[in-house]
mmCIF entry with sequence, helices, sheets and N, C-alpha, C, O atoms, coordinates in Angstrom:
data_MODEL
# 
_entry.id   MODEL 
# 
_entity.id                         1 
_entity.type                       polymer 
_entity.pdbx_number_of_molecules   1 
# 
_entity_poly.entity_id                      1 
_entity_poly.type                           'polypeptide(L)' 
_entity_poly.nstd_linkage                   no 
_entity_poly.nstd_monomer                   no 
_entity_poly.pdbx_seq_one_letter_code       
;(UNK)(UNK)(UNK)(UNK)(UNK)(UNK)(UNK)(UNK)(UNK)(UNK)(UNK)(UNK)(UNK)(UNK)(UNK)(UNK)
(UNK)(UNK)(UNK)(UNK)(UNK)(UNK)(UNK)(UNK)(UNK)(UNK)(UNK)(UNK)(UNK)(UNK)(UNK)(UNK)
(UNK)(UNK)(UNK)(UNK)(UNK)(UNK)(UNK)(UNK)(UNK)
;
_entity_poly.pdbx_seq_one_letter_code_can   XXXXXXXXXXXXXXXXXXXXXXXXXXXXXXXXXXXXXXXXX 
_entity_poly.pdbx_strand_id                 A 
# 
loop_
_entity_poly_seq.entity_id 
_entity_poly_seq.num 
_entity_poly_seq.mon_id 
_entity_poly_seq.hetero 
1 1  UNK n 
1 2  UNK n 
1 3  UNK n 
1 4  UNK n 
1 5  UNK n 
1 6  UNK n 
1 7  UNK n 
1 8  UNK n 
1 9  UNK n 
1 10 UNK n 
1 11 UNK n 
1 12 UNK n 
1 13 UNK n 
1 14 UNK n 
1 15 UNK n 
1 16 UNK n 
1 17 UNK n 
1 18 UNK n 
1 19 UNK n 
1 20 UNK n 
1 21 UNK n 
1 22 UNK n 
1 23 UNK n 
1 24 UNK n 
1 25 UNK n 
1 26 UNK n 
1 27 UNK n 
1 28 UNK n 
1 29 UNK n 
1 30 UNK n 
1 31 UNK n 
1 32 UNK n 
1 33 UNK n 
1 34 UNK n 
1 35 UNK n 
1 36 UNK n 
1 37 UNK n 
1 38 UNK n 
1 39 UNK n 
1 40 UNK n 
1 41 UNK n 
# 
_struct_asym.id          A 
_struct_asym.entity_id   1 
# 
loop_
_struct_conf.conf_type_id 
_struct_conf.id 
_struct_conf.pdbx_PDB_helix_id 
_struct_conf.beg_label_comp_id 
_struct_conf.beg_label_asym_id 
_struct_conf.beg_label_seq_id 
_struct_conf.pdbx_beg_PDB_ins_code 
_struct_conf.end_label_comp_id 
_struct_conf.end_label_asym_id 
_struct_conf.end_label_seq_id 
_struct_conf.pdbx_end_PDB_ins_code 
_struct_conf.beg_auth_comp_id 
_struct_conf.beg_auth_asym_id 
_struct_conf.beg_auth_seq_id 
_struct_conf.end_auth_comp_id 
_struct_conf.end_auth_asym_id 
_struct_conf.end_auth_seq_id 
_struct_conf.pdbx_PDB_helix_class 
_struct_conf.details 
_struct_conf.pdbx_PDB_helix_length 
HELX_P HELX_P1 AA1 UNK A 2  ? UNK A 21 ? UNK A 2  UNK A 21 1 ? 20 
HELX_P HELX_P2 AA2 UNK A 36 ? UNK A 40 ? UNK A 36 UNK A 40 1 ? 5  
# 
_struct_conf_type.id          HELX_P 
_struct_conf_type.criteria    ? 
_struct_conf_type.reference   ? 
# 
loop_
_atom_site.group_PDB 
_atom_site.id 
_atom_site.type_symbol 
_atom_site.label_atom_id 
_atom_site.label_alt_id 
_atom_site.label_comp_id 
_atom_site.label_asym_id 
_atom_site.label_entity_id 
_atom_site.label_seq_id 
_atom_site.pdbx_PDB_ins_code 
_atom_site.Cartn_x 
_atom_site.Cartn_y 
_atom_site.Cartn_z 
_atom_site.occupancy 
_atom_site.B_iso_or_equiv 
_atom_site.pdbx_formal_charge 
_atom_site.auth_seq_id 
_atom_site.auth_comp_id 
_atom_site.auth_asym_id 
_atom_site.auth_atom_id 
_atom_site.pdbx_PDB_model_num 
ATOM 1   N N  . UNK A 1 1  ? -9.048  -93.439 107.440 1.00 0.00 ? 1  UNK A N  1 
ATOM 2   C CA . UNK A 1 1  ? -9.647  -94.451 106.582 1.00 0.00 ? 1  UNK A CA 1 
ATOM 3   C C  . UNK A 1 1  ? -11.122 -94.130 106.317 1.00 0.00 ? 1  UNK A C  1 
ATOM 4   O O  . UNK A 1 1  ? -11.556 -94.161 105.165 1.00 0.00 ? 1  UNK A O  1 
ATOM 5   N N  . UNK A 1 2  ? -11.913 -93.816 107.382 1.00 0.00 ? 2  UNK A N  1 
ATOM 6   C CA . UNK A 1 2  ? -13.506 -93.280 107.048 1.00 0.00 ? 2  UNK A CA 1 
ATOM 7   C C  . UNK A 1 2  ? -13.666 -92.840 106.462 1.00 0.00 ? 2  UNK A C  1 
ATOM 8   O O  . UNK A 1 2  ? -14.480 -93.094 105.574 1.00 0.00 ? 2  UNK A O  1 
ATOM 9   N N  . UNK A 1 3  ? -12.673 -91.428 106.615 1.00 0.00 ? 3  UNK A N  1 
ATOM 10  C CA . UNK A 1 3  ? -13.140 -90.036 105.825 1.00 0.00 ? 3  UNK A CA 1 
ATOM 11  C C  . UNK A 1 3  ? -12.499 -90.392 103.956 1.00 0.00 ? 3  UNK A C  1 
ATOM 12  O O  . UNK A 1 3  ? -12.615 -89.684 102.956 1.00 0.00 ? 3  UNK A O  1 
ATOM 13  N N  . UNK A 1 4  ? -11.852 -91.738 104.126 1.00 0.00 ? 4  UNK A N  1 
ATOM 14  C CA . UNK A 1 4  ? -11.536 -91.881 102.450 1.00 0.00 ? 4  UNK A CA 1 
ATOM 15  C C  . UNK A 1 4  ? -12.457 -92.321 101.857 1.00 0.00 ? 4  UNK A C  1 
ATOM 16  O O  . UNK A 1 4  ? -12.876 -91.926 100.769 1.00 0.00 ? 4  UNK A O  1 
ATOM 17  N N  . UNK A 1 5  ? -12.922 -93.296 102.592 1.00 0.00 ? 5  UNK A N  1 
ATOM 18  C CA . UNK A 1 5  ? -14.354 -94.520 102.219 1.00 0.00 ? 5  UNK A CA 1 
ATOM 19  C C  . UNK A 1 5  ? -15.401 -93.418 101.850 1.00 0.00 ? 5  UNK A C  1 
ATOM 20  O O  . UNK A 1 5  ? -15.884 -93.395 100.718 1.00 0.00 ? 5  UNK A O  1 
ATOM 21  N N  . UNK A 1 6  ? -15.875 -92.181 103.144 1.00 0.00 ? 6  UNK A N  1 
ATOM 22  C CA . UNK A 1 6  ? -16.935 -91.062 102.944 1.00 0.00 ? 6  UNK A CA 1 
ATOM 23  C C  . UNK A 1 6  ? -16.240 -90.203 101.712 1.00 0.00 ? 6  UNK A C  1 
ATOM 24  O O  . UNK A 1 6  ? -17.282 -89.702 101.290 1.00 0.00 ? 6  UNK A O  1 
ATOM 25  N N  . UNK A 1 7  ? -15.621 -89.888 101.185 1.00 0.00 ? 7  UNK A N  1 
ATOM 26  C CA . UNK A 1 7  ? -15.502 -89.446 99.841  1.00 0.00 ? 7  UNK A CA 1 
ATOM 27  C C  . UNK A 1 7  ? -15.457 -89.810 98.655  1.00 0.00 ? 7  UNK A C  1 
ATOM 28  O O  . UNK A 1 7  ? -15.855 -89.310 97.603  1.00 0.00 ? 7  UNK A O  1 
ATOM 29  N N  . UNK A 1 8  ? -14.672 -91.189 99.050  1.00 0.00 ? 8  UNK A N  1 
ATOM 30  C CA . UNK A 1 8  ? -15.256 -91.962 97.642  1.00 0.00 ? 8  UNK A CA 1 
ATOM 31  C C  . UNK A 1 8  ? -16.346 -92.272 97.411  1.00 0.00 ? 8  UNK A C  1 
ATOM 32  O O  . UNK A 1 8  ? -16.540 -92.474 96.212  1.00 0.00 ? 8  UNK A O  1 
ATOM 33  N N  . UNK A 1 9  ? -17.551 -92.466 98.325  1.00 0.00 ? 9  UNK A N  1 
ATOM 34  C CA . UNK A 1 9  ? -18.700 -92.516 98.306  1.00 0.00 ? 9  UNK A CA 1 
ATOM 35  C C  . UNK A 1 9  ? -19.338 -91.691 97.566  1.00 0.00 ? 9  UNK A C  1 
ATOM 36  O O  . UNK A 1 9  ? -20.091 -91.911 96.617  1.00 0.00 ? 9  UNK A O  1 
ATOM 37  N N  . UNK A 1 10 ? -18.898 -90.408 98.193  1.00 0.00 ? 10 UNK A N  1 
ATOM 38  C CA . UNK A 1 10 ? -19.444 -88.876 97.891  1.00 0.00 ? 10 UNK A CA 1 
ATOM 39  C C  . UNK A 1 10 ? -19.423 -88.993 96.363  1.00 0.00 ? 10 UNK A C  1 
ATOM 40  O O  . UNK A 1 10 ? -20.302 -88.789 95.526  1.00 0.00 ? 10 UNK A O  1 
ATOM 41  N N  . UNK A 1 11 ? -18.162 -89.379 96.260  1.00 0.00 ? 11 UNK A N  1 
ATOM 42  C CA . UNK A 1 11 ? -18.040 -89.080 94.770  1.00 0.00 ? 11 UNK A CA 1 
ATOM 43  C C  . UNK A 1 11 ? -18.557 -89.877 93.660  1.00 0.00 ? 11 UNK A C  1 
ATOM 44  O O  . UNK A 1 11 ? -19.042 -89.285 92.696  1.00 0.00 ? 11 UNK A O  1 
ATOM 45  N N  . UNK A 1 12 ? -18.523 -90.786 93.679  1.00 0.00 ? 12 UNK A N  1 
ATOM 46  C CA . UNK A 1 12 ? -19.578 -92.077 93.291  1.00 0.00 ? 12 UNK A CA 1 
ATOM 47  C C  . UNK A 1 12 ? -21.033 -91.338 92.955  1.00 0.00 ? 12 UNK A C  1 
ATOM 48  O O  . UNK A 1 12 ? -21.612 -90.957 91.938  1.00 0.00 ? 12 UNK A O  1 
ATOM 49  N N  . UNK A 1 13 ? -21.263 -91.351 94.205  1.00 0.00 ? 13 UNK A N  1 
ATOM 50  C CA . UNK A 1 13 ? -23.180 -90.902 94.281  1.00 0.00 ? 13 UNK A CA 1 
ATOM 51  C C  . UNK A 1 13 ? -22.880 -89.243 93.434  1.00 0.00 ? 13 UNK A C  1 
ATOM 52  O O  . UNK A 1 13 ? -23.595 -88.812 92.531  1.00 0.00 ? 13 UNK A O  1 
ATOM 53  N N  . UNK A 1 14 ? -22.223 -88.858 93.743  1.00 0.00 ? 14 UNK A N  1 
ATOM 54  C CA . UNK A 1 14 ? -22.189 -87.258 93.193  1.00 0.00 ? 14 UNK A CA 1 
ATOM 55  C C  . UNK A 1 14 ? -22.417 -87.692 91.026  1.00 0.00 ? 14 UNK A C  1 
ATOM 56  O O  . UNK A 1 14 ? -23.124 -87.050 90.249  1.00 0.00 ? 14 UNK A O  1 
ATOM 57  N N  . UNK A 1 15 ? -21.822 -88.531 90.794  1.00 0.00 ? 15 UNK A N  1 
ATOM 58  C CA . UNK A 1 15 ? -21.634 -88.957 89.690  1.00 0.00 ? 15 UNK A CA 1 
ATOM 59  C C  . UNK A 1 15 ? -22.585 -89.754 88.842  1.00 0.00 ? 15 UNK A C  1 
ATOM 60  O O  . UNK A 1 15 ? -22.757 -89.624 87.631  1.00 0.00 ? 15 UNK A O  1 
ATOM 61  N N  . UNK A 1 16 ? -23.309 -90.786 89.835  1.00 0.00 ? 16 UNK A N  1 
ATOM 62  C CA . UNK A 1 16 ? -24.492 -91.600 89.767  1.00 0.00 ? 16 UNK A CA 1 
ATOM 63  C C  . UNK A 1 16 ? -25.613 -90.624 89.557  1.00 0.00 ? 16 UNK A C  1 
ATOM 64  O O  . UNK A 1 16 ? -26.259 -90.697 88.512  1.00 0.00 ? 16 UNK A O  1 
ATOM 65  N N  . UNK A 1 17 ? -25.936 -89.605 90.572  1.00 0.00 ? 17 UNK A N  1 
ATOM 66  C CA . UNK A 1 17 ? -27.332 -88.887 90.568  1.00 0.00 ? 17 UNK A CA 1 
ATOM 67  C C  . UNK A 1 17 ? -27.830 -88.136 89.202  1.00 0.00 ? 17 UNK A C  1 
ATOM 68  O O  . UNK A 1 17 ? -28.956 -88.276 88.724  1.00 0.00 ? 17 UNK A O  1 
ATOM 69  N N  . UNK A 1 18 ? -26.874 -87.378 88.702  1.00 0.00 ? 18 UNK A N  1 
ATOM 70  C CA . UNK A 1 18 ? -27.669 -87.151 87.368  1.00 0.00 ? 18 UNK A CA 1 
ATOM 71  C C  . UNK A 1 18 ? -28.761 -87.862 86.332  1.00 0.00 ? 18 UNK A C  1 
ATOM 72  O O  . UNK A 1 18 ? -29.790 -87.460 85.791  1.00 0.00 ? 18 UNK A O  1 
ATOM 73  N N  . UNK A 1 19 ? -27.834 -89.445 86.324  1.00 0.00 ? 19 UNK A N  1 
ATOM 74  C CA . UNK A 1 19 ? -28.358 -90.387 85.297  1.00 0.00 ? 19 UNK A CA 1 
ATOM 75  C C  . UNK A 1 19 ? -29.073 -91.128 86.070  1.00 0.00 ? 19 UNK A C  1 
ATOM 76  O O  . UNK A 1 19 ? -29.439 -92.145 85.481  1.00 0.00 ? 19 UNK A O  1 
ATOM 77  N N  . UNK A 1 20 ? -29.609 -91.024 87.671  1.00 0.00 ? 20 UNK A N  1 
ATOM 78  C CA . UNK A 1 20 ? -30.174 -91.455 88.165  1.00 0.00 ? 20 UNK A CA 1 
ATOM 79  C C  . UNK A 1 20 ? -31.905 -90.721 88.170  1.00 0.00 ? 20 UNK A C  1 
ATOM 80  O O  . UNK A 1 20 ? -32.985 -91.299 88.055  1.00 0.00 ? 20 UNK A O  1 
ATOM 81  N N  . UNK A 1 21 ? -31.667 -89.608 88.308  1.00 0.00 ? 21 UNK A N  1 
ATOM 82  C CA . UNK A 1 21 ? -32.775 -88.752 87.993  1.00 0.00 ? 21 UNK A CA 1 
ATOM 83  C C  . UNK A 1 21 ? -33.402 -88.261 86.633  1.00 0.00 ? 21 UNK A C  1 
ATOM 84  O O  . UNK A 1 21 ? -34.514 -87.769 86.445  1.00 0.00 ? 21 UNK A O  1 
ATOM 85  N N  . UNK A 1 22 ? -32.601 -88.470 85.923  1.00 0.00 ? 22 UNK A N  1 
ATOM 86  C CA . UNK A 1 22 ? -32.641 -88.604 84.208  1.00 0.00 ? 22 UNK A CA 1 
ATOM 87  C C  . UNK A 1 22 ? -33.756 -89.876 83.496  1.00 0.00 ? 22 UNK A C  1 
ATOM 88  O O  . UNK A 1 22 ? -34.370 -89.966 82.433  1.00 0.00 ? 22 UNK A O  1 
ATOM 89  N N  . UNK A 1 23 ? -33.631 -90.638 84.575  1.00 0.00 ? 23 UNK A N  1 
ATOM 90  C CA . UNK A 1 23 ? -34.294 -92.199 84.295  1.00 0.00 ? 23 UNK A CA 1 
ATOM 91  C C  . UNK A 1 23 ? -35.727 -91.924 84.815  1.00 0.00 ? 23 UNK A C  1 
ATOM 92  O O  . UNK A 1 23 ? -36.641 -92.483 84.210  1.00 0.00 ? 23 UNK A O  1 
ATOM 93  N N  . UNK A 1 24 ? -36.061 -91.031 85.994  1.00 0.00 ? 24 UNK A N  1 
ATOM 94  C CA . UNK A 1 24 ? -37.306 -91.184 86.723  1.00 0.00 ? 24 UNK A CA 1 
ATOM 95  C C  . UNK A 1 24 ? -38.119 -90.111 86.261  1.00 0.00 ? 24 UNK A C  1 
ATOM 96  O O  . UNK A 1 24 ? -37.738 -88.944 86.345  1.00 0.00 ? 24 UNK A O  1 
ATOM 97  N N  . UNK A 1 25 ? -38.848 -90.328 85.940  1.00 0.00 ? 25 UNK A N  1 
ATOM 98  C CA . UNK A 1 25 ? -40.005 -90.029 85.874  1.00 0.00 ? 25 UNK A CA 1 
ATOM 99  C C  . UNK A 1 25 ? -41.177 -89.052 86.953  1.00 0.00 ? 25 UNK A C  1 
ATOM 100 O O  . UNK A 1 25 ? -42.230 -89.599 87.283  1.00 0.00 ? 25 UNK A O  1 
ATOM 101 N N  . UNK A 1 26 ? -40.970 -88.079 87.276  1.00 0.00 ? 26 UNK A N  1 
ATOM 102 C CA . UNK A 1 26 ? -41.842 -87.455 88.074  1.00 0.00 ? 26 UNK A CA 1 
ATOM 103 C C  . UNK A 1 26 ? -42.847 -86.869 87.911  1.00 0.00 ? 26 UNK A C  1 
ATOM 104 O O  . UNK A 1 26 ? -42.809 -85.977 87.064  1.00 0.00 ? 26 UNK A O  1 
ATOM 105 N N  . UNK A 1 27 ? -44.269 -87.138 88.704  1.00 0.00 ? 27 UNK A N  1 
ATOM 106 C CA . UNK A 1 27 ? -45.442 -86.771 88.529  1.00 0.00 ? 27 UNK A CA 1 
ATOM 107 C C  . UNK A 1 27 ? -46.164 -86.492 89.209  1.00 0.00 ? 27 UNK A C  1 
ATOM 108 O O  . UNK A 1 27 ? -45.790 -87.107 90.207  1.00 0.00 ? 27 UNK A O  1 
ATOM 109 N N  . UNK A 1 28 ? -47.277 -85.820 89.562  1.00 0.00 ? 28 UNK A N  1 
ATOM 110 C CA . UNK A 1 28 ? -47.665 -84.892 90.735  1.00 0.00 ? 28 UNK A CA 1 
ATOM 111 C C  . UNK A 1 28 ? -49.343 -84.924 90.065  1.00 0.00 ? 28 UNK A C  1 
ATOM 112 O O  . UNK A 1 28 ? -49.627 -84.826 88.871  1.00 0.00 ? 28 UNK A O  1 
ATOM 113 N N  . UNK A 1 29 ? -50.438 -85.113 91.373  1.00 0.00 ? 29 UNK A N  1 
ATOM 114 C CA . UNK A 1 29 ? -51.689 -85.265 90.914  1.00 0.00 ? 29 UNK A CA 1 
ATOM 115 C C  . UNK A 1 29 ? -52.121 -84.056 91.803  1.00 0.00 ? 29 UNK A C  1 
ATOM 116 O O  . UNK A 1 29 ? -53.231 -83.527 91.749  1.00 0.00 ? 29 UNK A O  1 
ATOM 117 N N  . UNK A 1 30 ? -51.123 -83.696 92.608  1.00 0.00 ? 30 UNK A N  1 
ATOM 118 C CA . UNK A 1 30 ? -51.572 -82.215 92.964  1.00 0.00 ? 30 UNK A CA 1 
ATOM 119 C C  . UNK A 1 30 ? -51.464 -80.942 92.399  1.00 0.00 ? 30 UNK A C  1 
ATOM 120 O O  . UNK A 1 30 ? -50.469 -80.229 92.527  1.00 0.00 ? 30 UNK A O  1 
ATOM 121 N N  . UNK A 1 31 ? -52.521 -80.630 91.745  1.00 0.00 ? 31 UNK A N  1 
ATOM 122 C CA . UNK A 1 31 ? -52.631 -79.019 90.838  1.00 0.00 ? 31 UNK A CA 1 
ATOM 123 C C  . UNK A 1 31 ? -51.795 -77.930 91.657  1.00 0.00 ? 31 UNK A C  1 
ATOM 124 O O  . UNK A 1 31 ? -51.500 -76.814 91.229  1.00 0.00 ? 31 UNK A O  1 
ATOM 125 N N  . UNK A 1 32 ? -51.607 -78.229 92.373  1.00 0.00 ? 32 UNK A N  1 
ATOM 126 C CA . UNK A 1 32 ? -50.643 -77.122 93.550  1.00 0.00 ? 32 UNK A CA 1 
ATOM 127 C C  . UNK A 1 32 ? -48.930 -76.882 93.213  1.00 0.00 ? 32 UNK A C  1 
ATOM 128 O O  . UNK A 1 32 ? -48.247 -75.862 93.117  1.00 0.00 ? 32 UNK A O  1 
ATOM 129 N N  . UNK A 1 33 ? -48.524 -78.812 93.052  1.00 0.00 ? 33 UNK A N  1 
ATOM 130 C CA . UNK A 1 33 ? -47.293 -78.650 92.648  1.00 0.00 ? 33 UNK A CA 1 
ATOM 131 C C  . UNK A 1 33 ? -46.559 -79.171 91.681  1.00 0.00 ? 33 UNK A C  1 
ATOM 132 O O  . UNK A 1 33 ? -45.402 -79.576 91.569  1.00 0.00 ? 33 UNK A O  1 
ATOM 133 N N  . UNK A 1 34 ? -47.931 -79.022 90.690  1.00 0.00 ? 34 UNK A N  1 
ATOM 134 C CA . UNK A 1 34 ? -47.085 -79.630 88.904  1.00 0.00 ? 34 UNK A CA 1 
ATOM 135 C C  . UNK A 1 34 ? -46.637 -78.459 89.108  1.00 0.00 ? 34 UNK A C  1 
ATOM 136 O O  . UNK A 1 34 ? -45.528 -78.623 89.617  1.00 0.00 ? 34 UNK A O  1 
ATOM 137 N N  . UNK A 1 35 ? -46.844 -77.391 89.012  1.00 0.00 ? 35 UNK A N  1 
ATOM 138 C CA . UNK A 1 35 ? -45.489 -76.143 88.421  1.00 0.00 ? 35 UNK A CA 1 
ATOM 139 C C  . UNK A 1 35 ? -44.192 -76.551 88.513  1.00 0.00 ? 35 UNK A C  1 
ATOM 140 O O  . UNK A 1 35 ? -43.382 -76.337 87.611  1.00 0.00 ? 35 UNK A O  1 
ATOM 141 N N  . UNK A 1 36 ? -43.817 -77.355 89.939  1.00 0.00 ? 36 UNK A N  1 
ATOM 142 C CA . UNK A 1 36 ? -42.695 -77.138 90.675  1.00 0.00 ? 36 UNK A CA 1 
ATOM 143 C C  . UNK A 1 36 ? -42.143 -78.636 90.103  1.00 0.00 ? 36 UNK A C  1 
ATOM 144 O O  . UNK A 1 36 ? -40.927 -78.827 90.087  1.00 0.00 ? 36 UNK A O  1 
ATOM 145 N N  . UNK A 1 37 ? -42.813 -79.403 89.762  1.00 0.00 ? 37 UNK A N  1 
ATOM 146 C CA . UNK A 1 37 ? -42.552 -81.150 88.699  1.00 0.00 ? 37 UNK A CA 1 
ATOM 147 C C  . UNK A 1 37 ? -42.261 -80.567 87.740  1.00 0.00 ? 37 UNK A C  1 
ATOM 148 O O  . UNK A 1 37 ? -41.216 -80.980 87.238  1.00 0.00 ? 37 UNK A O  1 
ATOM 149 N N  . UNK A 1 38 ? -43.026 -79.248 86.914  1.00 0.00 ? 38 UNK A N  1 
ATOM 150 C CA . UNK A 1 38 ? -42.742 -78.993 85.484  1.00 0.00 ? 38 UNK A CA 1 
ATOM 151 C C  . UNK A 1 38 ? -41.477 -78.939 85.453  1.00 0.00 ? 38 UNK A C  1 
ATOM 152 O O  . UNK A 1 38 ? -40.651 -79.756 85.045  1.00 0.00 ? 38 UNK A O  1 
ATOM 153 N N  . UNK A 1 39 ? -41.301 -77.299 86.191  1.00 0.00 ? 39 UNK A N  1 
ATOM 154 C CA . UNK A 1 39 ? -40.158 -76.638 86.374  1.00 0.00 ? 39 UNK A CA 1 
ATOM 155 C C  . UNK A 1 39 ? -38.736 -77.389 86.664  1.00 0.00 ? 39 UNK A C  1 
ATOM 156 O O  . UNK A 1 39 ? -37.705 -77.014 86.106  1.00 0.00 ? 39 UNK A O  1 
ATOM 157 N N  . UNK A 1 40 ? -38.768 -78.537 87.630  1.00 0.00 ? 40 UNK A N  1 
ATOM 158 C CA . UNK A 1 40 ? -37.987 -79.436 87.756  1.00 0.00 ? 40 UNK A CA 1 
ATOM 159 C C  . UNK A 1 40 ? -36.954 -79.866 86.247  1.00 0.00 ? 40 UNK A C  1 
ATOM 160 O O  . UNK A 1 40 ? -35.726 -79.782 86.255  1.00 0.00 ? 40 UNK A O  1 
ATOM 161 N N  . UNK A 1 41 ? -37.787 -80.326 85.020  1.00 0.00 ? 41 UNK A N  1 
ATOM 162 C CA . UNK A 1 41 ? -37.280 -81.081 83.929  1.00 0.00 ? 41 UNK A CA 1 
ATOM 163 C C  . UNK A 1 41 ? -36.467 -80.189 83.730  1.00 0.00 ? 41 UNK A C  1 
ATOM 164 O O  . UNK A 1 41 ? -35.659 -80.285 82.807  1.00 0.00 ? 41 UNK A O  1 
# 
């Protein structure tokens, strides 16, 4: 029963995260690691 609940989960969130990170906005005031914010998009 766990391991059904832990995959449907999985799969859910696996499905959610794209359009979850699509929405946010990331920004960096450290000159060190905008490259790695740029590069991100």
């Amino acid at each position: 029963m766990r391991t059904m609940l832990t995959s449907s989960y999985a799969n859910y969130y696996r499905r959610m995260l794209p359009k979850l990170l699509a929405a946010i906005e990331f920004k960096c005031n450290n000159t060190a690691y905008r490259v790695l914010v740029k590069a991100s998009r």
